[in-house]
N, C-alpha and C positions, 0 to 999 in steps of 0.2 A: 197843368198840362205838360206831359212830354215832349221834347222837343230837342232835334241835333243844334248841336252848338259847332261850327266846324272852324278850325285854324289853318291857315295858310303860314309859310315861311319864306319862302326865298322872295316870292311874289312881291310883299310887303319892302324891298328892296328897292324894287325898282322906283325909275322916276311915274309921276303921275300917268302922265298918257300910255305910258308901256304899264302900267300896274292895270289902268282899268281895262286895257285892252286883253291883258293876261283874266283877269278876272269874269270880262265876259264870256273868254273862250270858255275858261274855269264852270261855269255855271252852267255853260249850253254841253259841255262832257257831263255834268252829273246828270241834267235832265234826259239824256240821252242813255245815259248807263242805267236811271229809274226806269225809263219806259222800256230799253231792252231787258227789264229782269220784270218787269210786270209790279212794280211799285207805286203805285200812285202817292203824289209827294208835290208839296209847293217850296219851291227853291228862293231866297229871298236874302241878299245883302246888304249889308250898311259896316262901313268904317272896316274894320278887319278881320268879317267875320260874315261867314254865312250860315244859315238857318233854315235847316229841313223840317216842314209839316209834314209829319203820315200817318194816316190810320194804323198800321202795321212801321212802329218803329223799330223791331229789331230788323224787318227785312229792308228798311234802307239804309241801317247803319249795316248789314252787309252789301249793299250795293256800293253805296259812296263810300269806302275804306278804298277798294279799290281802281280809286278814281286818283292821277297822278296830280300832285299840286296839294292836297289834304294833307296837312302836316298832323292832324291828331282830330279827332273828336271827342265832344262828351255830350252821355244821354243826360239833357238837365230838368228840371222843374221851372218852369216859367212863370214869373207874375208883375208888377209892377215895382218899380223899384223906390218907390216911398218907404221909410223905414219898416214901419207899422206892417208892411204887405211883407214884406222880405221875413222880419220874424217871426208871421204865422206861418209862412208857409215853410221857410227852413224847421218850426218845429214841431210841425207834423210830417216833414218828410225825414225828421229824423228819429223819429218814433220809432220804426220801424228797421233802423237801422243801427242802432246802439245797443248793446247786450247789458246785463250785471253786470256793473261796476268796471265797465269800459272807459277808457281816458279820450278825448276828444280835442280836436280845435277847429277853428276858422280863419281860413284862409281868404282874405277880401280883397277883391281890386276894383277899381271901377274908371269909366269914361265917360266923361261931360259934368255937368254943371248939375248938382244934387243936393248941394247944401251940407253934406259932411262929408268926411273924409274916410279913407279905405279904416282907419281904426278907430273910427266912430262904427263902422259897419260891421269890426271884430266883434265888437265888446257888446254893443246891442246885441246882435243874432248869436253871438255866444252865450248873452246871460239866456239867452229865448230858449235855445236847445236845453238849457242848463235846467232851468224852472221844469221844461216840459218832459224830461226824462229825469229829476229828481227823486222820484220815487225806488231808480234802478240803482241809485246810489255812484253814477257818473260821477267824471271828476274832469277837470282842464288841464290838460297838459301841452304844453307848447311847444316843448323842446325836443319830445320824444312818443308823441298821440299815437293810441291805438287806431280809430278814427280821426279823418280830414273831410271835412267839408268845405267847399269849395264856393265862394259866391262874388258873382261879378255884377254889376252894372254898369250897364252900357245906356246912356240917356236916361229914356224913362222905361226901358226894361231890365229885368233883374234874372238872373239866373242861377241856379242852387244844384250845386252835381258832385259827383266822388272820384270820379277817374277821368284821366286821359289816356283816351285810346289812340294811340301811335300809327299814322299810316305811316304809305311812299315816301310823303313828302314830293319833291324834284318840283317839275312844270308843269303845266297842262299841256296833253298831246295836241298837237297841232303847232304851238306857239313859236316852233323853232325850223319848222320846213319836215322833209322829205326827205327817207335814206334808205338805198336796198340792202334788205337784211339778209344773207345768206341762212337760210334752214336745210340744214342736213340730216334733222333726226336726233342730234346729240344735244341731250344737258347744255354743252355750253353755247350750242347758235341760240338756242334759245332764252337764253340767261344775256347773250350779248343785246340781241333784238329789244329784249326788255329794259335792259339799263340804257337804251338810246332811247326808248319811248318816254324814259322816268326822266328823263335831262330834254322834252318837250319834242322831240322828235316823230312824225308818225313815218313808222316804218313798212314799206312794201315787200312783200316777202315775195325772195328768188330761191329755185330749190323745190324739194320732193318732198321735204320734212312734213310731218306735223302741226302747223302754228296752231291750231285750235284753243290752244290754252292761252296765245297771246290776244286770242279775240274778247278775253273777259276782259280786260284791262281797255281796248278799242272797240270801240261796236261798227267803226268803217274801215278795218284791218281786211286788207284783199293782198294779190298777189300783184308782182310789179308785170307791168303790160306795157313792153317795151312802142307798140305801136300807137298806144293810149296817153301813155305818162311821158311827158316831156322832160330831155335829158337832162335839158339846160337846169331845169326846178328843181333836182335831185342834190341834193348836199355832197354823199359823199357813199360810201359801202361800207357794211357792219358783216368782219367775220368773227364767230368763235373760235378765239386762237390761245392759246395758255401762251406764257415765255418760255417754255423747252419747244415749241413749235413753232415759233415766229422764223424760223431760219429759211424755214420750207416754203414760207408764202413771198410769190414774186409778187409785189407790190407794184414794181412797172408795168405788171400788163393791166392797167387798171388805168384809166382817164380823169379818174376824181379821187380825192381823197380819199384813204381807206382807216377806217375807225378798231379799233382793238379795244373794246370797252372790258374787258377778262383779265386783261393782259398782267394785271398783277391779283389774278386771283389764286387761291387752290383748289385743289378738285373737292376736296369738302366742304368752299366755300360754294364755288358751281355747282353741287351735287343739293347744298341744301336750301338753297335757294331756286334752284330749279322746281323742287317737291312747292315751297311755297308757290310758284307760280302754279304751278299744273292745279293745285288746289283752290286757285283764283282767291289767294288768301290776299 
């Protein structure tokens, strides 16, 4: 059975009570980012790692990519992690994936109490691929594999997959308060507004611009209502400012910190990065 395998990073840092509090926020963003995209999907945690059920798994491995806090995923095979279960099922998931006389390895790690160790889980599920694609004339290579397979166990489930898919990373939005984002229309307010939502911040958008493309990333992204949102809650103001422009912005007529998340960027870093936001990549 298919199944998201999802990694968190910085999260995993924190002390207990701030990690699980990050983590719940973490979960109630993705179920909220499924339902805004029309994915039906069961979200489900344990130790450092969370796990999407969906009918349709390529369309929530596009939803939850861009979800901030997701340090990477992978689509994996799921089964029991008794030995015996792990090398049937890595060698028929790897049938299908090794070509003539392709070189291969196994990459094992595992969590909790199983009775072998991560290169007891090598050497078994590698002779298993080995035996079940021997007729293609495969061979093991360690140093330098054409194919990697990848198998984790975690308690008593086991997981068998090929790639890590790289998000955001950063925090979950919400986890760090409130800050008004200035939208002007340019590449860069919009590249700044983003890297404060990616550092856990939700941002209230001030301005004429466009946010539209910041709402893939938030699904309760509004504009700041000065008569609504109380001042005191607000962190601080997010402009898009490069360093040859920083000269021009009075920062004194401002009451609260003012954030410059750009400020060492270049314009083709702001320019391509902005494409990936607009594309809700």
């Amino acid at each position: 059975m298919a199944i998201l395998l999802l990694r968190y990073a910085e999260i995993g840092l924190k002390s207990t009570p701030v990690r699980k509090r990050f983590e719940s926020t973490l979960k109630d963003n993705m179920l909220n980012m499924l339902m805004e995209d029309g994915v039906e999907a069961l979200v489900t945690n344990k130790g450092a790692r969370f796990y999407v059920e969906a009918t349709d798994i390529d369309a929530a491995a596009r939803s939850i990519r861009k979800v901030f806090g997701i340090a990477s995923f992978s689509v994996a095979e799921e089964c029991s992690s008794k030995m015996e279960d792990m090398c049937a099922v890595a060698a028929e998931y790897s049938k299908s994936r090794l070509s003539e006389g392709q070189s291969f390895a196994v990459k094992a790690r595992r969590e909790g109490s199983q009775g072998y160790t991560s290169l007891d889980m090598g050497r078994e599920i590698g002779s298993a691929i080995f035996l079940a694609n021997e007729d293609k004339g495969v061979k093991v290579d360690l140093t330098d594999p054409e194919v990697v397979f990848f198998v984790e166990a975690r308690d008593n489930r086991a997981f068998i997959f090929q790639e890590y898919v790289r998000c955001h990373a950063g925090l979950p939005v919400g986890t760090q308060g409130k800050v008004i984002a200035e939208i002007d229309g340019s590449d860069i307010s919009l590249v700044s507004a983003w890297l404060m939502m990616k550092r856990g911040c939700r941002a209230l958008v001030k301005g004429e611009g466009d946010f539209s493309a910041l709402c893939q990333y938030d699904t309760y992204m509004r504009k700041y209502d000065p008569q609504k949102d109380d001042q005191r809650k607000i962190l601080g103001y997010v402009m898009g400012t490069d360093l040859k422009d920083l000269s021009s912005v009075d920062v004194s007529q401002f009451d609260m910190p003012v954030f410059f998340p750009t400020i060492g960027m270049t314009d083709d870093e702001v320019t391509k990065l902005a494409e990936i936001i607009k594309a809700g990549l």
